[in-house]
C-alpha positions in Angstrom: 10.1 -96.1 -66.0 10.3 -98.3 -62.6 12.1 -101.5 -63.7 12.6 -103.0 -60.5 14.4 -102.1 -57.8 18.1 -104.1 -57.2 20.0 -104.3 -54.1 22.9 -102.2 -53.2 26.0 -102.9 -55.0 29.0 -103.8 -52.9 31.2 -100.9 -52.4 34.1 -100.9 -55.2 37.9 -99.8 -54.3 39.7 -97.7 -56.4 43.2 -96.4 -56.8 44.3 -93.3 -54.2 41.8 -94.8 -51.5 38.9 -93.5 -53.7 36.1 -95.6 -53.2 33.0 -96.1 -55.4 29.9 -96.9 -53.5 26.1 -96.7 -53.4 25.0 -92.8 -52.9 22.5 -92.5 -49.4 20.6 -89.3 -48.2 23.8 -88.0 -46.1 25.4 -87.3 -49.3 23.0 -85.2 -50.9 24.3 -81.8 -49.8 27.6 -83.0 -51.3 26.1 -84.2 -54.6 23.8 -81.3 -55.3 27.0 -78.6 -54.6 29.2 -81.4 -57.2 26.6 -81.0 -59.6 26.3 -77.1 -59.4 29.9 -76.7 -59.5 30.3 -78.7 -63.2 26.7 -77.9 -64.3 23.8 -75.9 -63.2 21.6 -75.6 -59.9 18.7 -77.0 -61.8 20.9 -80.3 -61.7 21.2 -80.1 -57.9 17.0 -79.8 -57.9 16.8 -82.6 -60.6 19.0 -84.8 -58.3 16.8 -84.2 -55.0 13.8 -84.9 -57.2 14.5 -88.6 -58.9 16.3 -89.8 -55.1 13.9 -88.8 -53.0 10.9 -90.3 -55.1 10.2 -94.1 -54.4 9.9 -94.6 -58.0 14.1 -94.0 -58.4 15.5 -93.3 -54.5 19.0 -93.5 -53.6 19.6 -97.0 -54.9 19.8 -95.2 -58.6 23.0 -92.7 -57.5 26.3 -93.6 -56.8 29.0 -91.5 -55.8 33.2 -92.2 -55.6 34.4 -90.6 -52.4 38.1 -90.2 -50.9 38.9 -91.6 -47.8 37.9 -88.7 -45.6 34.3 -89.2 -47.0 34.6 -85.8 -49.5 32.4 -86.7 -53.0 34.2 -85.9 -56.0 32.4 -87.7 -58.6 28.5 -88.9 -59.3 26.5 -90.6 -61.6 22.8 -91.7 -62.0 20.7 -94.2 -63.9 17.0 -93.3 -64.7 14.7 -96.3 -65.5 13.6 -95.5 -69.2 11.1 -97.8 -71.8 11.5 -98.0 -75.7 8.6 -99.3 -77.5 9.8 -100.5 -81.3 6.6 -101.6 -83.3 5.1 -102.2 -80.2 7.1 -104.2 -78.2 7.9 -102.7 -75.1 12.2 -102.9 -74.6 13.4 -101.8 -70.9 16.4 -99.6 -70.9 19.0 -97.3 -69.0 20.0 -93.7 -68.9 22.7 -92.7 -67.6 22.5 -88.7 -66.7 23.8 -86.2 -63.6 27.4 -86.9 -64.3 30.0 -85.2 -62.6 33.2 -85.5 -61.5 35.4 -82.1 -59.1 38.1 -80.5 -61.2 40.6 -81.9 -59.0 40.1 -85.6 -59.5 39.5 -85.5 -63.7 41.6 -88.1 -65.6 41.2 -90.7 -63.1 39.1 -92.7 -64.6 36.5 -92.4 -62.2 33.6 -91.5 -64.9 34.8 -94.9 -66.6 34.2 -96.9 -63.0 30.7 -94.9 -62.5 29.5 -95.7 -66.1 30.6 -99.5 -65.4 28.4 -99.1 -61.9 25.8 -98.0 -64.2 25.7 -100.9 -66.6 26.2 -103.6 -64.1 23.1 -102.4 -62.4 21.3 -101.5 -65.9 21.9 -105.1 -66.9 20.5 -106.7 -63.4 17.1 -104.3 -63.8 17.1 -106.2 -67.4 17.4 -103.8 -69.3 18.5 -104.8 -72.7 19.7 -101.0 -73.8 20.8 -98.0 -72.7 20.1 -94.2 -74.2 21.8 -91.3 -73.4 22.7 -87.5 -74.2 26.5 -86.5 -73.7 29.1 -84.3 -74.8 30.7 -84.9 -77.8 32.9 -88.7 -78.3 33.4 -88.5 -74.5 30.8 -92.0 -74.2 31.6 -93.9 -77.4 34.7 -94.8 -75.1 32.3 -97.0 -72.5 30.6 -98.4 -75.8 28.0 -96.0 -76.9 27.6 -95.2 -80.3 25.6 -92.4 -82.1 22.4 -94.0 -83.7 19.3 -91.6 -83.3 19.2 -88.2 -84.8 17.9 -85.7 -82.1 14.5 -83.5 -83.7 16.1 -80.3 -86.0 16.1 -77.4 -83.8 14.7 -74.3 -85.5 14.4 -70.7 -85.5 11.7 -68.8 -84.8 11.0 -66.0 -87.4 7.4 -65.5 -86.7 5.0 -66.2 -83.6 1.3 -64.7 -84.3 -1.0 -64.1 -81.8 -3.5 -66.6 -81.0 -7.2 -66.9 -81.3 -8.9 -65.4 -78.2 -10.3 -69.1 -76.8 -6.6 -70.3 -75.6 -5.2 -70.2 -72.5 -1.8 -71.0 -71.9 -1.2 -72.5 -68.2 1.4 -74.0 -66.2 1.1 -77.8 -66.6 -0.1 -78.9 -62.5 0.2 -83.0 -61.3 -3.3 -83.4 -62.3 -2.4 -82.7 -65.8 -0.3 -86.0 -66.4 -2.9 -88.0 -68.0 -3.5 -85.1 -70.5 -0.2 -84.6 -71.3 0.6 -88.5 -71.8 -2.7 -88.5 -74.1 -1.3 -85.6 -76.2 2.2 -86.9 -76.1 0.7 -90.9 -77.4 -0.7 -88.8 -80.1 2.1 -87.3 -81.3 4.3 -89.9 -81.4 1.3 -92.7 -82.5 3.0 -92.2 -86.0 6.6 -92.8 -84.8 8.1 -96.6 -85.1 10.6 -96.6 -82.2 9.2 -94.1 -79.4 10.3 -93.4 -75.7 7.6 -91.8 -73.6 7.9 -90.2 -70.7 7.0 -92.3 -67.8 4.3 -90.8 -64.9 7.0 -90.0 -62.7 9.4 -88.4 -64.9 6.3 -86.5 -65.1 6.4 -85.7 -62.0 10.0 -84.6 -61.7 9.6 -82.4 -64.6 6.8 -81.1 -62.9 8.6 -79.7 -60.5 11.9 -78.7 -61.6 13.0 -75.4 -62.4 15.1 -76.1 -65.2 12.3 -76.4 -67.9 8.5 -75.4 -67.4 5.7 -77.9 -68.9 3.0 -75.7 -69.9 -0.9 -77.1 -71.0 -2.7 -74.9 -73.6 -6.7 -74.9 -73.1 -9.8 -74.2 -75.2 -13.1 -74.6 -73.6 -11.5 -75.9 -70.6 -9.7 -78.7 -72.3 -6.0 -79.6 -72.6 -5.4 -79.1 -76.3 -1.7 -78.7 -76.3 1.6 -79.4 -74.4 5.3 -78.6 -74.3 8.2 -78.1 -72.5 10.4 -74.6 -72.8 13.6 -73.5 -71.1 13.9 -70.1 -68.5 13.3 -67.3 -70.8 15.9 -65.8 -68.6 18.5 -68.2 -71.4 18.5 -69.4 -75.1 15.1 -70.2 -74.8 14.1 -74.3 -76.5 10.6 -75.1 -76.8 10.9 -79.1 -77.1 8.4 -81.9 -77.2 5.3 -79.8 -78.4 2.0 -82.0 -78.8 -1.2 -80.4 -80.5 -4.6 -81.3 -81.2 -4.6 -79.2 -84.3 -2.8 -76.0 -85.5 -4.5 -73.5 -83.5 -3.8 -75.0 -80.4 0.4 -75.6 -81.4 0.4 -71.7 -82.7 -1.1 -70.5 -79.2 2.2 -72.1 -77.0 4.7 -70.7 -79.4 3.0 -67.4 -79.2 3.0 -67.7 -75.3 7.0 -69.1 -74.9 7.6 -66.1 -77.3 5.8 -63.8 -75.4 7.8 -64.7 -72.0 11.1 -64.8 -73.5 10.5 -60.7 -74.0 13.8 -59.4 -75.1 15.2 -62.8 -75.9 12.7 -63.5 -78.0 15.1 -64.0 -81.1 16.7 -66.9 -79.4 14.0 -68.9 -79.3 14.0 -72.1 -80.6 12.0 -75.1 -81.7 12.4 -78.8 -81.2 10.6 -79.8 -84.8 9.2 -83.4 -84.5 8.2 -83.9 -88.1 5.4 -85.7 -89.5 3.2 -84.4 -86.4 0.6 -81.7 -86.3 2.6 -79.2 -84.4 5.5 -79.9 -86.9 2.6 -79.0 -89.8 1.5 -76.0 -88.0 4.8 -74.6 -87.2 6.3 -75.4 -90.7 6.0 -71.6 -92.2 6.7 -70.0 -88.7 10.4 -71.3 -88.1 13.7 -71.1 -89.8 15.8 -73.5 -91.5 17.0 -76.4 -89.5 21.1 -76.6 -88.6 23.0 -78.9 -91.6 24.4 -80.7 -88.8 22.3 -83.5 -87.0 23.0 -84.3 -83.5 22.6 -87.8 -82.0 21.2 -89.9 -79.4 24.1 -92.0 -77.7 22.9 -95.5 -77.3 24.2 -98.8 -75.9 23.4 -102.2 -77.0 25.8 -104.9 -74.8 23.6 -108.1 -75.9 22.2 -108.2 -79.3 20.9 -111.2 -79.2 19.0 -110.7 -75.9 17.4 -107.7 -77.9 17.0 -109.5 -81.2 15.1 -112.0 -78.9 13.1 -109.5 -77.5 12.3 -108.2 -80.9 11.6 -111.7 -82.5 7.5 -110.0 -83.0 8.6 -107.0 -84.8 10.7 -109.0 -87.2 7.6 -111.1 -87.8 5.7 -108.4 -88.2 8.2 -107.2 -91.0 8.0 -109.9 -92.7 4.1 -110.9 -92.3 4.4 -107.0 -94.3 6.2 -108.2 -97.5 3.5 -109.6 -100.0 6.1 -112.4 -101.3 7.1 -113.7 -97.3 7.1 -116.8 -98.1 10.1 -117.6 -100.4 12.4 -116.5 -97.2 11.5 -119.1 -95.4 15.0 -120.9 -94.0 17.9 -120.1 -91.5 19.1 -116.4 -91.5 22.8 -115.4 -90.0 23.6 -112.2 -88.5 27.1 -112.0 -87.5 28.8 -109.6 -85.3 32.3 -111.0 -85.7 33.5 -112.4 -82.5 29.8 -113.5 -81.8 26.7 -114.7 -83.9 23.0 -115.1 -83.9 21.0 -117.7 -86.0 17.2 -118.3 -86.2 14.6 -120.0 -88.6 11.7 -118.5 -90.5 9.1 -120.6 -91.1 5.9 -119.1 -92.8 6.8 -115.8 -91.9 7.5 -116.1 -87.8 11.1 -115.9 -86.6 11.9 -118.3 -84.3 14.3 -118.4 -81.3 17.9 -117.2 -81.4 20.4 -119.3 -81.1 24.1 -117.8 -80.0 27.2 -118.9 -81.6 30.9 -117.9 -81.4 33.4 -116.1 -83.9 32.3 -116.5 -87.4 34.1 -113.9 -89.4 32.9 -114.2 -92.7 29.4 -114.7 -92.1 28.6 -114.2 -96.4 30.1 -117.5 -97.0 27.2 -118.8 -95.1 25.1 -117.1 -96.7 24.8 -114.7 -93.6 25.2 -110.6 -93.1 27.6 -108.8 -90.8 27.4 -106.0 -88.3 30.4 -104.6 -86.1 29.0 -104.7 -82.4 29.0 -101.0 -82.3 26.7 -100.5 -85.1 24.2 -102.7 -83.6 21.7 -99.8 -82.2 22.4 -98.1 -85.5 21.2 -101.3 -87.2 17.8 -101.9 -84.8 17.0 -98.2 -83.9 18.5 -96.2 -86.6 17.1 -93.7 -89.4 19.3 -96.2 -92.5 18.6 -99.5 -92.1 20.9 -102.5 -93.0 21.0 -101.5 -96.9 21.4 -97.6 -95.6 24.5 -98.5 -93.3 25.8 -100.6 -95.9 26.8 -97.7 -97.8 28.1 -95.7 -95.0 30.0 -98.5 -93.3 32.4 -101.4 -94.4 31.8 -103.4 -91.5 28.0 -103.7 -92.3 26.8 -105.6 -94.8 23.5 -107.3 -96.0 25.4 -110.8 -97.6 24.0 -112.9 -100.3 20.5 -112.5 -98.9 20.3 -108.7 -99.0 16.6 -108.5 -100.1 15.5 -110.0 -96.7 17.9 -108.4 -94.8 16.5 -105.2 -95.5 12.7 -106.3 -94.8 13.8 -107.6 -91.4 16.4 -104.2 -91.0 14.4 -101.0 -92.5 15.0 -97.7 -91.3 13.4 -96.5 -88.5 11.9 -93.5 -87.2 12.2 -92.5 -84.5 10.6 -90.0 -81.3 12.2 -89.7 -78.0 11.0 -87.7 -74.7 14.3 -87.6 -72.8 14.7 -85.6 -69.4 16.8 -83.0 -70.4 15.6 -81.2 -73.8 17.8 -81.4 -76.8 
């Protein structure tokens, strides 16, 4: 997760002598009591945890204060990693928002979230993900892109076989749990791990408990569930096989006692706990709900990503007759690049071109961008869906470079 570290920002004046400024260790009280007030204590803890470990620290929190020093708004970036057909693409997130009742509709959220990209952009990182409240983010230039897993019922929970135990997951499980997280998402083409020290934090937090399921002394599944004193989520499960992905269900089920009916599953399909599970759980909501993501540079990612196009094409049996110079416009900006026996070369940037089909090129609005690269439609998908998308003259390659694309993310908070 650690991008590298960037010096303090300058502090920022606002309207009303509110000033937006890098958060230190004397504000922390203040922060933690913000968060609580708009959210939940386990914020306050999750706060303490990511600024107080050298892998985050202060320098990834900012706060606005008034002139008599009180905080009445926060915001902090998180160092995060996407990995697209391999290639490793740094990125934000942006979580721990909050802002006092008192000072809403200031646009002090809108200064913190341009805080947060600044800095995003000067760690490198090329995209930012996020979870959020409904619209509220689209406004700083997120847009939805990545459905979240269906969550399901639980109808049924069996016991387990009698050689499983079910354990609180300790520090010196990280390597396990990483192994059995790789696993699970080995299948997946765009994945976001979780890093050893959000491991760490979610370690030790109290607003989720990572548990490790054992047979013959060996991690054989993982997962993350919610207090069973709430709606109870069991998210990111990872199994060796079905035995092992039946026993944590059992256990979560077990602890959430009389709230056992609540419980719910996060249902990563196409892996073995999703298999296992299948006939246990209930139907999953009609509604999907989203990722937020944040693409300010496509052709700094498109650059980046110049291997997995290849890779695409190298794919296609017949690669060969699309050799020449592709256009992808985004209508007040452009990108052009060769293919030459199957490799994409550089991009090259270019200014307005707003028919980019007369040039035999395909269009994108800049806001469908992470739809386009990390969606589940693809170019010929969005197509249908959107009028500013379009795959131009040359629609058979743009949908071998532009497929749909599954996708698995470990995020901090469950979904």
């Amino acid at each position: 997760m650690d991008q590298g570290r960037t010096a303090p920002a300058e502090p920022v004046r606002l309207p009303e002598g509110l000033v937006l400024r890098g958060a230190t260790a004397a504000d922390l009280d203040q922060i933690q009591a913000l968060l609580t007030e708009r959210g939940e204590a386990a914020d306050a803890v999750d706060l303490r945890l990511i600024v107080e470990d050298s892998a985050a620290g202060w320098d990834s929190c900012a706060v606005v204060v008034t002139a008599e020093g009180r905080v009445v708004s926060t915001a902090t970036l998180l160092d995060e990693e996407l990995i697209l057909g391999g290639v490793r693409i740094p990125a934000g997130q942006v979580e721990l928002v909050a802002t006092s009742v008192d000072h809403e509709g200031r646009g002090l959220v809108r200064a913190l979230m341009a805080w947060a990209h600044e800095r995003s952009a000067r760690r490198g990182h090329l995209a930012q993900v996020m979870l959020g409240i409904p619209y509220f983010y689209r406004q700083f230039g997120y847009s939805y892109a990545i459905p979240y897993h269906p969550v399901r019922p639980v109808h049924t929970a069996p016991p387990p076989e009698p050689d499983h135990r079910v354990r609180p997951a300790v520090l010196d499980d990280v390597d396990a749990i990483t192994t059995l997280s790789d696993a699970a998402q080995a299948d997946a083409d765009l994945r976001m791990p979780h890093s050893p020290e959000c491991l760490r934090w979610l370690l030790a937090r109290d607003g989720s408990t990572q548990w490790i399921v054992e047979r013959d002394g060996l991690p054989v599944a993982t997962g993350r569930s919610t207090p069973p004193s709430e709606d109870v989520h069991l998210g990111e499960l990872s199994a060796v096989d079905a035995a092992a992905a039946r026993a944590l269900l059992w256990h979560v089920t077990t602890l959430a006692g009389a709230n056992s009916a609540s419980v719910r599953v996060g249902d990563r399909r196409g892996t073995v706990a999703s298999h296992a599970l299948a006939e246990l759980l209930g139907p999953a909501p009609d509604a999907a709900e989203m990722y937020y993501l944040r693409v300010e540079d496509p052709a700094a990612l498109l650059e980046r990503l110049r291997p997995v196009l290849s890779a695409r094409l190298a794919a296609c049996a017949d690669h060969a007759r699309f050799d020449g110079e592709v256009v992808l416009s985004f209508f007040r900006s452009h990108v052009r690049f060769e293919i030459a026996d199957g490799v994409v070369g550089p991009m090259t940037r270019g200014g307005t071109l707003q028919w980019p089909a007369s040039v035999g090129g395909a269009g994108i609005a800049p806001d469908r961008v992470p739809d386009l690269l990390f969606g589940p439609h693809g170019i010929i998908g969005l197509s249908r869906l959107h009028p500013d998308v379009y795959p131009g003259p040359r629609a058979d390659l743009m949908g071998v470079l532009f497929p749909p694309v599954r996708a698995d993310l470990l995020t901090f908070y469950l979904v």
